[in-house]
C-alpha positions in Angstrom: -88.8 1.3 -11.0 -88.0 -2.1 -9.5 -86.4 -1.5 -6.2 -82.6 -3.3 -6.4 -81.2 -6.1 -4.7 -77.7 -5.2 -3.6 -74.6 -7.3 -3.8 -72.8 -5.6 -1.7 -71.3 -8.3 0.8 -68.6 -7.1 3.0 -66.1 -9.1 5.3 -67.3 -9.3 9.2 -65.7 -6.6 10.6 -67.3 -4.5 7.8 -70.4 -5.6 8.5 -70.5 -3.1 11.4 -72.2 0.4 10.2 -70.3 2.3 12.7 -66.7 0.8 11.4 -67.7 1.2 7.7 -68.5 4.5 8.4 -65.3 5.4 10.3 -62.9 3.4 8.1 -63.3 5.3 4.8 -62.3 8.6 5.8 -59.4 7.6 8.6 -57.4 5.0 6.4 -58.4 5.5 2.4 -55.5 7.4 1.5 -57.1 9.0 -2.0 -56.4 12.2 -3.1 -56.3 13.8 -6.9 -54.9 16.7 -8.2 -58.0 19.2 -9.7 -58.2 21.8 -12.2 -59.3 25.0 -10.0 -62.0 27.0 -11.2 -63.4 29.9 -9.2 -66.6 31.0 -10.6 -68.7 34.4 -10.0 -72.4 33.8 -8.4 -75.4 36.1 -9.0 -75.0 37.3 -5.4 -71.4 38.9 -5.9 -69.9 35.7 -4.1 -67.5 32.8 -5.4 -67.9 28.7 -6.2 -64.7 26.6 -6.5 -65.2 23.7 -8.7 -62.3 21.2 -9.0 -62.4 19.2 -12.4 -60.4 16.6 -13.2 -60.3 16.2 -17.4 -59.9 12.9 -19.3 -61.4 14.3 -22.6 -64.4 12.6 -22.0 -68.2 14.0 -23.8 -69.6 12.7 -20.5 -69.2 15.0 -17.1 -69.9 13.9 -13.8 -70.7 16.8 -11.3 -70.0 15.4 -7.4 -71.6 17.2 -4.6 -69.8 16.5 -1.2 -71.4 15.6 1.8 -72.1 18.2 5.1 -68.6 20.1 6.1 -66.7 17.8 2.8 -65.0 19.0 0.1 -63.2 17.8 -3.3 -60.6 16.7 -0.5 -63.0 14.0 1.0 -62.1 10.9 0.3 -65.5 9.5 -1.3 -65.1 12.7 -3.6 -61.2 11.3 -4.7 -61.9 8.1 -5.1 -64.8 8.6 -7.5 -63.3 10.7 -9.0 -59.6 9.0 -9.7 -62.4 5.7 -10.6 -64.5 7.5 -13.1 -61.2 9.0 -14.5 -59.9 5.7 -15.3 -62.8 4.8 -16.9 -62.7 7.7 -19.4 -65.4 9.9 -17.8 -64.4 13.7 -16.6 -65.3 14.8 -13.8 -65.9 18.3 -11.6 -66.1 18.5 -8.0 -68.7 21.2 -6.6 -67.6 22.7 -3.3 -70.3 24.4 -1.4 -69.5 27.7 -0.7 -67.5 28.3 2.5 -66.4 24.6 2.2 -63.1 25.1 -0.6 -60.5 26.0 1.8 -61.0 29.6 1.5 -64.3 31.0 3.8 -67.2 32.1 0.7 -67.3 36.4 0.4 -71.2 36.4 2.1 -72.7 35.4 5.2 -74.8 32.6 3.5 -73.0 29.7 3.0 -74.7 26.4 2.4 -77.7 24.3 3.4 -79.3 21.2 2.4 -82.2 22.4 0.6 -80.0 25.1 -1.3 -80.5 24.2 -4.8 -80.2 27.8 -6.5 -76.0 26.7 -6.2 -76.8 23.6 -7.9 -79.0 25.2 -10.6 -76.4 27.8 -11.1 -73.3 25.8 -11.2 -75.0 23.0 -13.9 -76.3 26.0 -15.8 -72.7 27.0 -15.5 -71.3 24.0 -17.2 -73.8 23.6 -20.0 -73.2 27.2 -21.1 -69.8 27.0 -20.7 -68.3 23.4 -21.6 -70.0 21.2 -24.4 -70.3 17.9 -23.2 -73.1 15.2 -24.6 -74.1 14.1 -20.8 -74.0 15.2 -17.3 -74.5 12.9 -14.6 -75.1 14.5 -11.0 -73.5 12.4 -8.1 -74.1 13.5 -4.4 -73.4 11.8 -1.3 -74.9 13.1 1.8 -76.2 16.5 2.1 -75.0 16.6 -1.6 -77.4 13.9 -2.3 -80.1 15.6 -1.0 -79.3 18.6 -3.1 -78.7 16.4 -5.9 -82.6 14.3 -5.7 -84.3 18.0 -5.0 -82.6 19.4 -7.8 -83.7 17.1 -10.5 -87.3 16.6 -8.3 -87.3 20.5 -9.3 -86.8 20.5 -12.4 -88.9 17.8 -13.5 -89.9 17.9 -17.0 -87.8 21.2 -18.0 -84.2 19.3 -17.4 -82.2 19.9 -19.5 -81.5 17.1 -22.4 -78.1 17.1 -21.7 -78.4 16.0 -18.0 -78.8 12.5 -18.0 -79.2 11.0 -14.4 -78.2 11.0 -11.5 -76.7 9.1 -8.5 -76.9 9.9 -4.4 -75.7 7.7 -2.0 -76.5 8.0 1.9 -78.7 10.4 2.1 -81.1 12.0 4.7 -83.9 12.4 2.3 -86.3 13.3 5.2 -84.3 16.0 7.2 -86.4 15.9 10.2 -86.5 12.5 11.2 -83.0 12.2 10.4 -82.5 15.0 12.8 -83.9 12.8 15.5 -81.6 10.3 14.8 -78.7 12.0 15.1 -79.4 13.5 17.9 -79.3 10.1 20.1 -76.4 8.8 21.8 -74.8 6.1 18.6 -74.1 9.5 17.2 -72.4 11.4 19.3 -69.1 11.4 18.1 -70.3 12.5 14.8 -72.0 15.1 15.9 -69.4 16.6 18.1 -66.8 16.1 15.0 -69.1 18.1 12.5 -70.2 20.8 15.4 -66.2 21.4 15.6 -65.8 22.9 12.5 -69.6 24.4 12.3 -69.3 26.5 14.9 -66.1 27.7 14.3 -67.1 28.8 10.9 -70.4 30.5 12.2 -68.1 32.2 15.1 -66.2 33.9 11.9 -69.4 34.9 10.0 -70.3 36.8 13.6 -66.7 38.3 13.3 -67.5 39.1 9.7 -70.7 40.2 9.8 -71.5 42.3 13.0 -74.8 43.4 12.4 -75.1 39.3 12.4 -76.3 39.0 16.0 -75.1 35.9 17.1 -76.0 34.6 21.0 -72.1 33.4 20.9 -73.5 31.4 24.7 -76.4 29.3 23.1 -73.6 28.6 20.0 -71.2 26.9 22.4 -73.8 25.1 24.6 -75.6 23.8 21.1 -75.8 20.1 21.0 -78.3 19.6 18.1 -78.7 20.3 14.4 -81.8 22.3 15.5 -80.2 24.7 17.7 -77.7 25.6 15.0 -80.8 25.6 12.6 -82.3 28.4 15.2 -78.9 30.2 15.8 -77.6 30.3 12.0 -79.8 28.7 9.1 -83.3 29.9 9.9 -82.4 33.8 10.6 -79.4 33.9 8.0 -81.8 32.2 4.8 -85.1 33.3 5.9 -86.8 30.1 7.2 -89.9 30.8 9.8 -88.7 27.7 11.9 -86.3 24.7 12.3 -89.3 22.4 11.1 -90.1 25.4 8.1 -86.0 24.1 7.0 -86.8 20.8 7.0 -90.0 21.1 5.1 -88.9 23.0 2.7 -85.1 21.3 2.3 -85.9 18.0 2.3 -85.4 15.8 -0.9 -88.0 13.2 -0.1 -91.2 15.3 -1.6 -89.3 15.7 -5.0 -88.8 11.8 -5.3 -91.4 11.2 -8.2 -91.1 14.6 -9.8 -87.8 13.3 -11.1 -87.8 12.4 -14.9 -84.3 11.1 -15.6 -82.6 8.0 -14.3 -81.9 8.5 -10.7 -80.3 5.9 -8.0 -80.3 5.8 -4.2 -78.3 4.0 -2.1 -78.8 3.5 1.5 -77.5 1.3 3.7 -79.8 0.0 6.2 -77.3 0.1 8.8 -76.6 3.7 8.1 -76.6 5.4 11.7 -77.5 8.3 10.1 -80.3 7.6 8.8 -84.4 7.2 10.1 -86.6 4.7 8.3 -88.2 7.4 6.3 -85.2 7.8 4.3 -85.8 4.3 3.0 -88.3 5.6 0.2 -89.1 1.6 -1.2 -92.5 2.7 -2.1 -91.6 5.8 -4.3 -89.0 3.6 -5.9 -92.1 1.0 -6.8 -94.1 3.6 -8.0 -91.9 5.5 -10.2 -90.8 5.2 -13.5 -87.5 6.7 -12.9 -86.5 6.9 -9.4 -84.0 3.4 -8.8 -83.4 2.6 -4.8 -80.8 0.4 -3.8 -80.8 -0.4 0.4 -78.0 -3.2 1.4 -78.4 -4.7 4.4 -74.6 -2.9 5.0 -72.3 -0.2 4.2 -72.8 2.5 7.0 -72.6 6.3 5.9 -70.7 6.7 3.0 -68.5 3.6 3.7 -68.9 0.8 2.0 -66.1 -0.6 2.7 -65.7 -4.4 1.9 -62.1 -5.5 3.3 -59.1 -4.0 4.5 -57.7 -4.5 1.3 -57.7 -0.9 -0.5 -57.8 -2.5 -4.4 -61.3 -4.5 -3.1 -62.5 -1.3 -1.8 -64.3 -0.1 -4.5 -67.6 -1.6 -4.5 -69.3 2.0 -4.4 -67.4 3.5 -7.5 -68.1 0.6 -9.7 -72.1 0.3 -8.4 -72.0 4.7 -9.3 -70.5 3.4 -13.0 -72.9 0.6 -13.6 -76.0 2.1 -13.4 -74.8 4.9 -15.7 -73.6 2.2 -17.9 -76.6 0.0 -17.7 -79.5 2.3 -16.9 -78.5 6.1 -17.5 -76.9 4.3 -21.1 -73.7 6.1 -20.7 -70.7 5.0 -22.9 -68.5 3.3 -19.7 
């Protein structure tokens, strides 16, 4: 499919990727109230998904981003903007990530797509809408692209699309960039709440032998991929994870309508997870890159009724390419 050229034109100070990026979740001030509904896994644990009904036939499922929730702010406002526009919608939080720590030592990872087959398998035996449209942003972007990359041909006809926005479709070069100095702050905000939620699995779970000493000197993704997602889901290796978790590979195995969004000034982001070639080759897979927007920003003024370039671009391509009723 033709690879899009973006409209997204911000104001100068929004032109920055690290102030984009920042701005969204420190001064947007959405929030919604959800419908709780705690669900029963396979595995004896729990999922909370958060819906928000308009009495729509169309759902959209939204996937948060690493350490997000319903509460993040991207989640809110596309959901209060999709509510407006008639659509219901259910918010997926990753186990461990609803407030309330998940029953198991396993929690979440990017690659983790069983949750994501479980939870739509979920809603189309339980609800009986016409379309579902996945949404991720992030990590729940990544999930979202390897999910339907997964499933391929055997989809089922009820899920229509899907839509991921900022996403580090190749896990390992992404890695790389994160790790260099223009992302240090980030990394030391989402390493605040990871390790403190790993530190209570090791309370949890004793037989869980966790080097407590390499957990508070870790400064990388990796070395929290070595202390906590390679032994706790069975990988062989940090580079076996991001193999086997990344999105990218499942690109033009996808068979419904499916958008990207990255911003080239995404900080987050290596220039593998610009996949302009797949996009060009498939008959399916849309990519959108704007020269601006940061991670899961955006943003175009400080002006919070202008600020909502990202939940109209998620309802126009259902409208005009998933051919959703909008």
């Amino acid at each position: 499919m033709p690879v899009f050229t973006s409209d997204f034109s911000p104001t100068l100070p929004f032109k920055n990727g690290h102030f984009n990026t920042m701005y969204r979740p420190l001064f947007m001030k959405d929030i919604c109230s959800y419908l709780r509904k705690r669900i029963t896994t396979w595995d004896n644990d729990f999922i909370d998904l958060d819906f928000s009904f308009v009495g729509s036939n169309t759902l959209v499922l939204l996937i948060h981003g690493l350490e997000g929730s319903s509460e993040s702010r991207y989640m809110a406002s596309t959901t209060k903007y999709l509510n407006k526009k008639g659509i219901d919608t259910v918010c997926f939080n990753l186990r461990g990530c609803s407030g309330e720590d998940n029953l198991l030592l396993a929690t979440y990872h990017s690659g983790k797509t069983e949750d994501v087959e479980f939870v739509v398998n979920y809603l189309l035996n339980k609800y009986d809408y016409q379309n579902i449209i996945i949404v991720g942003f992030s990590l729940g972007g990544n999930l979202t692209l390897k999910y339907l990359g997964e499933k391929g041909d055997n989809i089922s006809s009820k899920i229509k699309g899907g839509i991921a926005v900022s996403v580090p479709i190749d896990i390992a070069t992404a890695e790389e960039e994160m790790d260099k100095l223009k992302n240090k702050l980030y990394m030391e905000m989402f390493f605040k709440t990871m390790k403190n939620k790993i530190l209570e699995k090791a309370h949890k779970f004793p037989n869980y032998n966790l080097d407590k000493d390499k957990l508070f000197k870790a400064t990388k993704f990796r070395h929290l991929e070595h202390l906590y997602t390679v032994p706790v889901f069975g990988f062989n290796s940090p580079q076996d994870y991001w193999e086997k978790a990344s999105s990218k590979p499942y690109l033009l195995k996808i068979k419904v309508p499916t958008l990207l969004i990255n911003a080239k000034d995404d900080t987050f982001l290596s220039n593998e997870c610009y996949p302009f070639d797949e996009a060009h080759t498939s008959d399916y897979f849309f990519l959108e890159a704007p020269n601006y927007g940061g991670h899961v920003g955006f943003m175009t003024s400080f002006k919070p009724s202008e600020n909502i370039w990202l939940e109209k671009r998620i309802a126009r391509f259902m409208k005009q390419n998933i051919k959703i009723d909008i």
